[in-house]
Residue, then its C-alpha position, 0 to 999 in steps of 0.5 A: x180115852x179121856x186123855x185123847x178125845x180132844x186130839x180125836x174130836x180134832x181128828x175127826x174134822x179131818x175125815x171127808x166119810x164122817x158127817x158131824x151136823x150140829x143138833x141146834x140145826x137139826x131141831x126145829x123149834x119155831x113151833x115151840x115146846x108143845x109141837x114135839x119133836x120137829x126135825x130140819x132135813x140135813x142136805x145129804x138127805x136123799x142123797x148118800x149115793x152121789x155125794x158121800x158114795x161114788x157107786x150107786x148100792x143099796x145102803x145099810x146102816x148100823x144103829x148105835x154102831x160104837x166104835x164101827x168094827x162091824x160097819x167096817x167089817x162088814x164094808x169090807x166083806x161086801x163090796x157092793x153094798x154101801x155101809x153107814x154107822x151111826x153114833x152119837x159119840x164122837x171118841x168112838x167114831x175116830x176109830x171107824x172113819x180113821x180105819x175106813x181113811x186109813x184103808x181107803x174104804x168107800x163104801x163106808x161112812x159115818x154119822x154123828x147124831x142121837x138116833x132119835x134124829x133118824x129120818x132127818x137124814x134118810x129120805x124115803x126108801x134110801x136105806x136097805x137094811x138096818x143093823x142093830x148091834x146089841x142095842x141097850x134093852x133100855x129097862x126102865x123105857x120102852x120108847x127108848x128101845x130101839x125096836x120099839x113101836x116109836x122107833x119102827x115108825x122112824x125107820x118106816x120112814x126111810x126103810x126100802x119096800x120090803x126092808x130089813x131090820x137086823x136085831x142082834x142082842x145078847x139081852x134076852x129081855x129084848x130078844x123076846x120084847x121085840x119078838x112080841x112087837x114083831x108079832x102084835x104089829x103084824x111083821x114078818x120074823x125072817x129068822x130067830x134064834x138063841x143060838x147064834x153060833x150053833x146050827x142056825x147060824x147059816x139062817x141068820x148071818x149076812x156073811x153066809x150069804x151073798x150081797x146079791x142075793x134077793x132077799x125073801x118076799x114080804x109075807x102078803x099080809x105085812x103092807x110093804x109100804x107101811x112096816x120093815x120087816x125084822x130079823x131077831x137074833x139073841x145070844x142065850x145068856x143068863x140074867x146078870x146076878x148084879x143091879x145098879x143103884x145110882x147115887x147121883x141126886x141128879x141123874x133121877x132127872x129125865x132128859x138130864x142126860x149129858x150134864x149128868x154123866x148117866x153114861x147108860x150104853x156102858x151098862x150093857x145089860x145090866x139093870x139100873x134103878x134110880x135113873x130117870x124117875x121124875x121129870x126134870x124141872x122138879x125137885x127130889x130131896x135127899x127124903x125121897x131119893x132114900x125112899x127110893x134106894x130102899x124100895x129099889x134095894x129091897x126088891x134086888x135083894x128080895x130077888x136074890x140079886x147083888x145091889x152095887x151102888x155107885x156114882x153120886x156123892x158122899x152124903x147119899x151113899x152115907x144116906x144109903x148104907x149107915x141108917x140116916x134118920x130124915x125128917x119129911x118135910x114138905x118143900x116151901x118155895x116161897x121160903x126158898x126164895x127168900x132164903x137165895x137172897x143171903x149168902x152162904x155164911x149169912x144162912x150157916x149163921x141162921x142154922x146155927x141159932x135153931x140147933x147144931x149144926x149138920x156135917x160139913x158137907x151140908x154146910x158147903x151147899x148153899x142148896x143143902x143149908x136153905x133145905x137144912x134151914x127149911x128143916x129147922x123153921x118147920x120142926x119148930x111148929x110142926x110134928x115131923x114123921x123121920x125116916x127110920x132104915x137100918x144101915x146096912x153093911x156094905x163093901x166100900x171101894x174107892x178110885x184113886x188118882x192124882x189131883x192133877x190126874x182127877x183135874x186132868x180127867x175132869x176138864x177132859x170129859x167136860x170137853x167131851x159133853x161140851x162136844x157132845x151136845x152139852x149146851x143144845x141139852x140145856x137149851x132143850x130143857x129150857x125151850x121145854x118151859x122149864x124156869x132158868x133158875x129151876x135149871x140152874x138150881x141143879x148145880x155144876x153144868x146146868x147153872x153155868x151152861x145155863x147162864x152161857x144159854x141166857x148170855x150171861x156168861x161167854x163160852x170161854x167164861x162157862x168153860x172156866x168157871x164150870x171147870x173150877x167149879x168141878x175141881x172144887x166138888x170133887x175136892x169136897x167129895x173127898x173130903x167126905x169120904x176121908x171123913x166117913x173113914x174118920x168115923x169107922x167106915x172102912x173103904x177099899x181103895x184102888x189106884x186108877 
């Protein structure tokens, strides 16, 4: 995919059923951080039949619809009901509005927008029914939860009277989290089953039952006006045997989702650990991802589960698996500060006075060196408490291509998180209250993106210099890893 999405994003100006708004258009923010999520009212708002559809039906969407086979599917088996997608993902969506152009469907189109934004393009009583095809269960946070009490409220806003919302998810978690909403807000259950495909099919699928069809009254004591009611569907699956420790320093950010590649739709049902556990604008050092990873470790393995670390850098997975020792020592920003007015080398010089010197790939992070030096000076006049973890004895693989292949990727998904709201996510972060030079702190996409927000840098400028600057770190990070094998860890490496 990574090789096509800017041919698709290309593609995707082209087809009149897919609407792409801009977010910075959407979001208000005249009324500051502390006013919360405010929303501009897209023009095609209240108005879908007549402008994106020729024939005034009743309207469906499906939330998060990926690719858009079901949206499509669904718009070809019923004719008189129109049928609307929603995706944040551009390279997905191609395929539904190309298929829908391609077959000349009009009764289906496609929208471009975090779900979050919802109600910014439906006004009240537009939408029908609401499809949410197996939604991420999202473990870690329930307001992220697409049935949650939050979201409900959202779609209140633009569901008809007596609306319905379809849930069909293969995650047992959510299944019975949304029975449990349904039953403490006083919604009406349609129908439930954890055998989609068995006797209650009939009760559950739109496909067994016509278009026209009315569908049940609302129960007297669910208010019509103020909740949808919900149709819950979950496929019986067993818990998956595998969790996932995240090795990224930078995805245990909230809100620092697109810069940082979190990617969570592609978990599925799996569970995640290490992703979004304190605010961004903070710092969480290397001492305390490692407390952490081992609270999160032993509690998989205490559950019988399989932990699978992934992502991140060489120097936390190293930190993870082979008993680093780490010292606690509190963070002092004022020394931090007077350390960023030296160049790399000037501090390496400085390290170099108070002892040995650390590996190399602390030695090619400015941010590493000023910690390793804010190390150094407070061991010299305090008693230090180090970690003390066994290491543990894991099998390592590793994804092999090509430089030119690795760039090539690289400068394909930086494109594709520039398309997908890169820049509106700092500026987000930034409107927030947080510190540029907190932002910049993080690295990579966050200090040049940011630098771009503050008119620094030109687009053109960010673009090259973010790029370069990807290629070199992934560069470094191979070096690491061909290092660990230097020292006796075996990684099972495999061409991709």
């Amino acid at each position: 995919m990574g090789h096509d999405k800017l041919r698709k994003f290309a593609e995707n100006e082209t087809f009149s059923c897919l609407i792409q708004p801009d977010a910075s258009l959407i979001l208000d923010k005249s009324g500051g951080p502390s006013a919360g999520l405010c929303l501009n009212d897209h023009p095609v708002k209240g108005h879908w039949n007549g402008t994106m559809f020729s024939k005034d039906q009743p309207i469906v969407l499906e939330l998060g619809c990926g690719k858009g086979e079901y949206t499509i599917d669904l718009s070809r088996r019923v004719p008189d009901r129109n049928y609307i997608g929603v995706d944040i993902k551009g390279a997905r969506l191609w395929k539904g509005a190309k298929t829908a152009t391609e077959e000349k469907l009009s009764n289906v189109a496609f929208l471009r927008t975090r779900i979050e934004f919802i109600e910014a393009f439906f006004g009240p009583g537009e939408v029908s029914e609401i499809w949410l095809t197996f939604s991420d269960p999202q473990l870690k946070s329930e307001n992220s939860r697409l049935t949650s009490p939050l979201f409900l409220e959202r779609y209140r806003k633009f569901l008809k009277p007596g609306g319905i919302i379809h849930l069909k998810t293969d995650s047992r978690f959510l299944h019975e989290y949304t029975m449990a909403v349904a039953a403490e807000n006083g919604l009406t259950i349609l129908a439930s089953t954890t055998d989609l495909y068995g006797a209650a099919r009939q009760a559950v699928s739109p496909r067994s039952t016509s278009a026209s069809q009315t569908p049940p009254p609302t129960s007297s004591a669910v208010p019509p006006l103020t909740w949808p009611r919900v149709a819950t569907v979950a496929e019986g699956t067993l818990p998956p045997a595998c969790e996932i420790l995240s090795a990224d320093s930078r995805q245990v950010y909230r809100d620092m989702t697109i810069g940082t590649g979190k990617d969570l739709e592609e978990y599925g049902d799996v569970p995640y650990h290490l992703i979004d556990i304190v605010p961004a604008g903070t710092r969480f050092d290397l001492y305390q991802w490692q407390e952490a990873f081992e609270k999160a470790y032993k509690d998989i393995r205490e559950r019988g589960r399989i932990p699978i670390l992934c992502g991140g850098t060489g120097l936390y997975i190293e930190a993870a698996t082979c008993g680093y020792s780490l010292p606690q020592v509190p963070p002092d920003d004022d020394l931090r500060t007077e350390l960023e007015q030296y160049d790399i080398e000037e501090l390496i010089a400085r390290l170099a006075q108070l002892g040995p010197l650390p590996g190399e790939g602390v030695l090619q992070s400015k941010r590493r060196v000023i910690r390793a030096l804010e190390v150094a000076l407070y061991k010299q006049d305090h008693p230090v408490e180090e970690t003390s973890y066994l290491p543990k004895k894991p099998y390592y693989i590793g994804t092999l291509v090509s430089r030119e292949e690795r760039n090539a990727r690289i400068d394909a998904r930086l494109d594709a998180r520039l398309q997908e709201g890169l820049i509106e996510e700092v500026k987000g972060l930034l409107d927030s209250g947080i510190r540029p030079e907190d932002l910049m702190y993080y690295g990579l996409e966050y200090k040049f993106v940011t630098q771009h927000v503050l008119g620094i840098l030109s687009y053109e400028e960010m673009r090259l210099l973010l790029s370069n600057a990807i290629h070199q770190f992934a560069k470094r990070q191979m070096t690491w890893f061909r290092g660990m094998e230097k020292d006796g860890v075996r990684i099972h490496w495999t061409n991709v």
